[in-house]
N, C-alpha and C positions, 0 to 999 in steps of 0.2 A: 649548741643552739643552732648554727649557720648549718648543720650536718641533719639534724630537724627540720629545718626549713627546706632544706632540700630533698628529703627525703617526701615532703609532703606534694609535693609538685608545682607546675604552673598558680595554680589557684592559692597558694600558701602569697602571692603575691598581691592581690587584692583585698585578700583577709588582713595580711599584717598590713596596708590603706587604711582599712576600717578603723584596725589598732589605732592607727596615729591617730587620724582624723576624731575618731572619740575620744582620745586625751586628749586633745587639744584644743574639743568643743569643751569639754570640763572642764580643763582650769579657766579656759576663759570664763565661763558661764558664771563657775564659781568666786573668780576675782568680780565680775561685775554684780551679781546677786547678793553681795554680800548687805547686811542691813545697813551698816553705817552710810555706806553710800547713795542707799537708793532712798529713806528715808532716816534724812537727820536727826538725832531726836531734839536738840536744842532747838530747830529751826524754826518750826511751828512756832515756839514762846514767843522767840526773839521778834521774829515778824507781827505775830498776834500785836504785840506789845508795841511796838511800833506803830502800828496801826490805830489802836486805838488812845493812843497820843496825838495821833492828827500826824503823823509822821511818815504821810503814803509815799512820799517821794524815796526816802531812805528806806522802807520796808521794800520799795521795790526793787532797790540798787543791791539790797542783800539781795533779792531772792536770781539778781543776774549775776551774781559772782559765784553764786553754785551751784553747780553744775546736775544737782540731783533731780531725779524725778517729781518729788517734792517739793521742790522751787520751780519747776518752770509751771507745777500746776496751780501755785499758791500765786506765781507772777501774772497769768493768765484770770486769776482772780479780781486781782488790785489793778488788772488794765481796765475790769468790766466791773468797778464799785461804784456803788450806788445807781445802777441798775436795777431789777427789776430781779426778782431770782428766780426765776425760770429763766429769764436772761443770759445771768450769771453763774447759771448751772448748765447751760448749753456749751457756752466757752468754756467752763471747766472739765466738761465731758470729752470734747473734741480734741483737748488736751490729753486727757487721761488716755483714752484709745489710742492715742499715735504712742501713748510709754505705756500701755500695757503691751503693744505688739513689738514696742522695741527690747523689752521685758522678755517676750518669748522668743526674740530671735537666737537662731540657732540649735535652740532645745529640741527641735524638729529632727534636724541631723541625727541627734546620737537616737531617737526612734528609727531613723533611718536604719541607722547602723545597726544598730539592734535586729532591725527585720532580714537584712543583707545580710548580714555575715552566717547567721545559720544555714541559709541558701547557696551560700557559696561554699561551706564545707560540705555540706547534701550533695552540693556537685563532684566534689572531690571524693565524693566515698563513691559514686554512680562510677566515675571517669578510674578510680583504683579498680573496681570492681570490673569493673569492661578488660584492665590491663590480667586481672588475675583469670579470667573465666579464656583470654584469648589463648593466654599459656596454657591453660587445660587443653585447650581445642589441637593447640600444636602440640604439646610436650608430653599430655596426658597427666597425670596425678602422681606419678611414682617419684618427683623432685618436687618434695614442700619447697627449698632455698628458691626455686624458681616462681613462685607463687607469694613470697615474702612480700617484692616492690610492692605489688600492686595492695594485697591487706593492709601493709602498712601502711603507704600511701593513703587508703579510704578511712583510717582510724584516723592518721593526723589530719587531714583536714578537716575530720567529724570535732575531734577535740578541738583546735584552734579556732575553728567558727563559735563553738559555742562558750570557748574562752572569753572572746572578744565581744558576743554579744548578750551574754548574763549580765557583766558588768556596766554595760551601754543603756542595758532596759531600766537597769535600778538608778541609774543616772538620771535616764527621762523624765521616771516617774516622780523621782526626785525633786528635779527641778522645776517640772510641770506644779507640783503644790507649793515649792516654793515663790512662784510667778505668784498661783493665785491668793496666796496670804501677803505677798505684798503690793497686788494690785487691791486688797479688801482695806485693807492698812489705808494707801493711798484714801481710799473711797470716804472710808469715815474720816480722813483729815479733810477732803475735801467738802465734803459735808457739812462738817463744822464751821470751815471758813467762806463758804457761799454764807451760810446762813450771818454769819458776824458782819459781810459787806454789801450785804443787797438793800436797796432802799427799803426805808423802817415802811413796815404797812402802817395806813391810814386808819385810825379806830370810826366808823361811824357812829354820827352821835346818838345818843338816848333817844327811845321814842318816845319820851314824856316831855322831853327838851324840843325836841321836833314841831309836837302838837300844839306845846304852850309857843312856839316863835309863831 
């Protein structure tokens, strides 16, 4: 592998960057996306339940002990109850954008990488191919062995780029639908629980009650 790498040149060094750098957006992404932790599934009940026991104070001490995305939006809820619900959906909105964007942090990267890394083996086949055509120029054709660095050179960094950036793309994309099935998730949790705490609407009375008063 070490005899690979170097056969592939200068550029075989920002390429295996890429490498890392995209593993290491992945497991994170993947340890933090996971479902349990971004939406609880008990948490919703427990709070609900709490709540409509008259028990805002303890609903809300759970929803600060956990660290999910789902609590701080359900917390952000129970600070603005019995409000107004367009009120109460304002504050749960400004909540929700600040953890849909911390939701996508980093997911950016491995498109990065993705877009990067085929461009930097494309360099390495440009930069092989310069070394192979100079040896024509000096040595003329009659010595393939001398014409080997440089083709080689332009295949491996052709392959290593696009090693590095197949795998990076199906990541993105990856996790880019995973963001948005759990920012929709969110939505309709959040949905639910504006509507269970915003002040009751006022029924207006009959217009037959009206006329007769």
């Amino acid at each position: 592998m070490y005899d690979y790498l170097l056969k592939g040149g200068i550029l075989m060094i920002p390429i295996a960057a890429c490498s890392v750098i995209g593993l290491a957006v992945f497991l994170e992404r993947a340890w933090m996306l996971r479902a349990g932790r971004n939406i609880p599934r008990d948490l919703l009940r427990r709070v609900e339940d709490l709540y409509r026991r008259g028990q805002e104070e303890e609903a809300l001490a759970l929803c600060r002990r956990n660290r999910s995305p789902l609590a701080r939006i359900l917390s952000a809820a129970l600070k603005n109850a019995g409000l107004e619900r367009e009120a109460v959906k304002e504050a749960v909105q400004e909540v929700g954008r600040r953890e849909a964007a911390h939701l996508e942090r980093y997911v950016g990267v491995l498109g990065t990488v993705a877009n990067v890394s085929p461009l930097l083996g494309l360099l390495g086949t440009v930069s092989g191919m310069i070394k192979a055509f100079t040896v024509i120029s000096v040595e003329g054709v009659g010595n393939p062995a001398s014409l080997a660095g440089g083709i080689s050179e332009a295949l491996i960094t052709t392959a290593a780029g696009l090693t590095v950036a197949i795998p990076a793309f199906v990541a993105y994309r990856y996790f880019l639908g995973k963001v948005d099935r759990i920012v929709l998730e969110l939505e309709q949790h959040a949905i639910h629980f504006v509507d269970l705490v915003k002040r009751p609407e006022r029924r207006a009375a009959p217009a037959s009650r009206a006329a007769g008063a």
